[in-house]
C-alpha positions in Angstrom: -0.1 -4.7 3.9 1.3 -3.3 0.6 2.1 -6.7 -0.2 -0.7 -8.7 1.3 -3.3 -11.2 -0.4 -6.7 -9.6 -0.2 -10.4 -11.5 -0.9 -12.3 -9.7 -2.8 -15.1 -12.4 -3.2 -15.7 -16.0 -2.3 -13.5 -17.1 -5.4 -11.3 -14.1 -6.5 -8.0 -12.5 -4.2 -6.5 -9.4 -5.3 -2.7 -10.3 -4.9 0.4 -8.9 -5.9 1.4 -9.9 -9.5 4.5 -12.4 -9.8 6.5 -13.6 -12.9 4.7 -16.8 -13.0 1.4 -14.9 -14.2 2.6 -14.4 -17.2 1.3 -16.7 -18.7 -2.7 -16.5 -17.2 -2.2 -12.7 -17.7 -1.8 -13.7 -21.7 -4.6 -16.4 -21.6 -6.8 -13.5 -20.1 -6.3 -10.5 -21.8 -6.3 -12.7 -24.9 -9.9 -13.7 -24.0 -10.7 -10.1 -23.2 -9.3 -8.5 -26.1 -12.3 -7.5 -28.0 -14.0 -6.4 -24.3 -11.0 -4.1 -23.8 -10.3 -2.7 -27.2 -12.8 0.5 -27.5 -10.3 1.1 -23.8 -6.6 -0.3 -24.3 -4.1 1.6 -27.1 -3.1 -0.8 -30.3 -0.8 -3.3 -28.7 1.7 -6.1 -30.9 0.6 -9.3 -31.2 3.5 -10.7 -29.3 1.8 -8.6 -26.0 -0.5 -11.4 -25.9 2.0 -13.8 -25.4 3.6 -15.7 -22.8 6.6 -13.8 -23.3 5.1 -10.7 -23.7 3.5 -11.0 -20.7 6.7 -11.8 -19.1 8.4 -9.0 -20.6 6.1 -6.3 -19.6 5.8 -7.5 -15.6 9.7 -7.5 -15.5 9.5 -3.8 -16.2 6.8 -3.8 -13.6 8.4 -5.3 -11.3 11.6 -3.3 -11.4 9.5 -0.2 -11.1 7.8 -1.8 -8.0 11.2 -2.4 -6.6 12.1 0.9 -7.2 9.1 2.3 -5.4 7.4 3.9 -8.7 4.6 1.2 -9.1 2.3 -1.3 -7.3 1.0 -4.0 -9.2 -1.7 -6.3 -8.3 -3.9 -9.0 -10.2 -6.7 -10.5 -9.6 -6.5 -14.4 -8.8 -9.1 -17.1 -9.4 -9.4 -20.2 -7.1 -7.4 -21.7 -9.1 -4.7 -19.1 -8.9 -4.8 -17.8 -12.6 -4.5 -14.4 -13.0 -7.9 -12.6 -14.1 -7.1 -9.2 -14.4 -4.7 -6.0 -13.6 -4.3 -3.4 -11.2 -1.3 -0.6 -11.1 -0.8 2.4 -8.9 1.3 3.7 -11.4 3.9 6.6 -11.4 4.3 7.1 -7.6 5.3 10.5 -6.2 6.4 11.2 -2.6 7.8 13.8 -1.1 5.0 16.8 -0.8 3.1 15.2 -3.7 2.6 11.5 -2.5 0.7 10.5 -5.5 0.0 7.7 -7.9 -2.0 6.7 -10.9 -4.3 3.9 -11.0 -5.1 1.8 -14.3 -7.1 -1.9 -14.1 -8.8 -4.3 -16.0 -11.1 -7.4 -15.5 -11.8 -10.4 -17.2 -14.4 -10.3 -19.6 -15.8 -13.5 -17.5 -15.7 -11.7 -14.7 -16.8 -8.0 -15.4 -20.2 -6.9 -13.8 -19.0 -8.7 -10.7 -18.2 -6.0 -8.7 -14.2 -7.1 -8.4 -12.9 -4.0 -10.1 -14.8 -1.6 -7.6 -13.4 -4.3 -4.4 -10.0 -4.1 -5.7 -10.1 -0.3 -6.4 -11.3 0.2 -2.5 -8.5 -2.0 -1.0 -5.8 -0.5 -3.3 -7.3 2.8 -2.4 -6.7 1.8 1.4 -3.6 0.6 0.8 -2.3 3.3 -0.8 -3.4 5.4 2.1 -2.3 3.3 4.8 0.9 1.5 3.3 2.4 4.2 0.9 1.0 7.1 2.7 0.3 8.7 -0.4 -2.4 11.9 -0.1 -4.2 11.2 -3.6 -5.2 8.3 -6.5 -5.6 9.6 -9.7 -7.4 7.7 -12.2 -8.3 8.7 -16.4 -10.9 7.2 -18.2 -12.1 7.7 -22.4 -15.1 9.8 -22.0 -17.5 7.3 -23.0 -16.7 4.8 -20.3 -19.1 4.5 -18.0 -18.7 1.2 -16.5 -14.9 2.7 -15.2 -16.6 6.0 -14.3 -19.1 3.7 -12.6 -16.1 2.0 -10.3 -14.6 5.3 -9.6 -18.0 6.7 -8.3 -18.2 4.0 -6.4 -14.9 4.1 -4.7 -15.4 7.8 -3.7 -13.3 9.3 -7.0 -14.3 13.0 -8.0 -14.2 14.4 -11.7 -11.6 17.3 -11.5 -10.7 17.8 -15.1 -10.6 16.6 -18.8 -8.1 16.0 -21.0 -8.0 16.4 -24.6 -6.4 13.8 -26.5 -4.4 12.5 -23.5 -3.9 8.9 -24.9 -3.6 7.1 -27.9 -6.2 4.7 -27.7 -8.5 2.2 -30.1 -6.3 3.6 -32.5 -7.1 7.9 -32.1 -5.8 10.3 -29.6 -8.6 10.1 -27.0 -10.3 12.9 -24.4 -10.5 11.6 -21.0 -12.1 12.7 -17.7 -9.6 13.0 -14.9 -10.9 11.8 -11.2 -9.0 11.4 -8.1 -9.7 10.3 -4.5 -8.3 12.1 -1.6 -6.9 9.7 0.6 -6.4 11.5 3.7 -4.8 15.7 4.8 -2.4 14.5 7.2 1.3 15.7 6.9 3.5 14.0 4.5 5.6 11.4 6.1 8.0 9.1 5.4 
């Protein structure tokens, strides 16, 4: 299941994330650049690269392979990545947590993809990982990620001040998790 292709909508598959994305993963979040930025930190020019691209989803990928992360995109029909999920920072043992960060497309936000994805990561996170909570952070002023989280059954349980540098300042954020499931911890 954990590393299963998922449709999400009569064009778009949530799917794990492979090297050969790199370079749709650029062509996207180049596109989406000036949607993001009030939400991403300040990132290089060369993260909008090819290479960049590549760079960054080796370290995902050896992080996946070392159980600490997930990470999914979002395909179109013609297989181009058109957006990002990660279940970030995995914790077993009595914690069994992970953090969740995504993005879509600008030419494919409103769709209702991000809140799909988020529900099938949630139930794979549950169901694969076994973990007991998702944690997600948002910049205060986010609504459309609030929105998602809603959605997906997150609760608020906290801010934090000037968690991450982002947009260029040190920004508050509101803290939600889901509650996956209160059985034992396993595995």
């Amino acid at each position: 299941m954990i590393h299963d292709t998922h449709r999400l909508d009569a064009e778009v598959r949530l799917r794990p994330v492979t090297p050969a994305d790199a370079a749709s993963l650029a062509d996207s979040l180049t596109r989406s650049r000036a949607y993001m930025q009030p939400w991403e930190p300040v990132r290089p020019e060369s993260f909008y690269t090819e290479q960049g691209q590549r760079d960054r989803l080796a370290g995902l990928l050896a992080d996946r392979d070392a159980g600490r992360c997930m990470a999914w995109v979002l395909a179109d029909e013609a297989d181009r990545a058109i957006g990002g999920f990660n279940l970030n920072g995995i914790v077993l043992g009595p914690f069994r947590s992970g953090t969740l960060g995504y993005w879509t497309d600008v030419e494919y936000a409103g769709r209702g993809l991000a809140t799909a994805a988020v529900r099938r990561i949630c139930e794979v996170a549950r169901d694969g990982l076994r973990l007991h909570r998702v944690e997600a952070g948002t910049v205060v002023d986010n609504a459309a990620s609030q929105r998602v989280l809603a959605k997906c059954g997150f609760e608020q349980f906290g801010m934090a001040p000037r968690y991450l540098h982002i947009n260029g300042e040190w920004r508050d954020h509101r803290l939600f998790q889901r509650i996956l499931h209160d059985d034992l911890p396993t595995g």
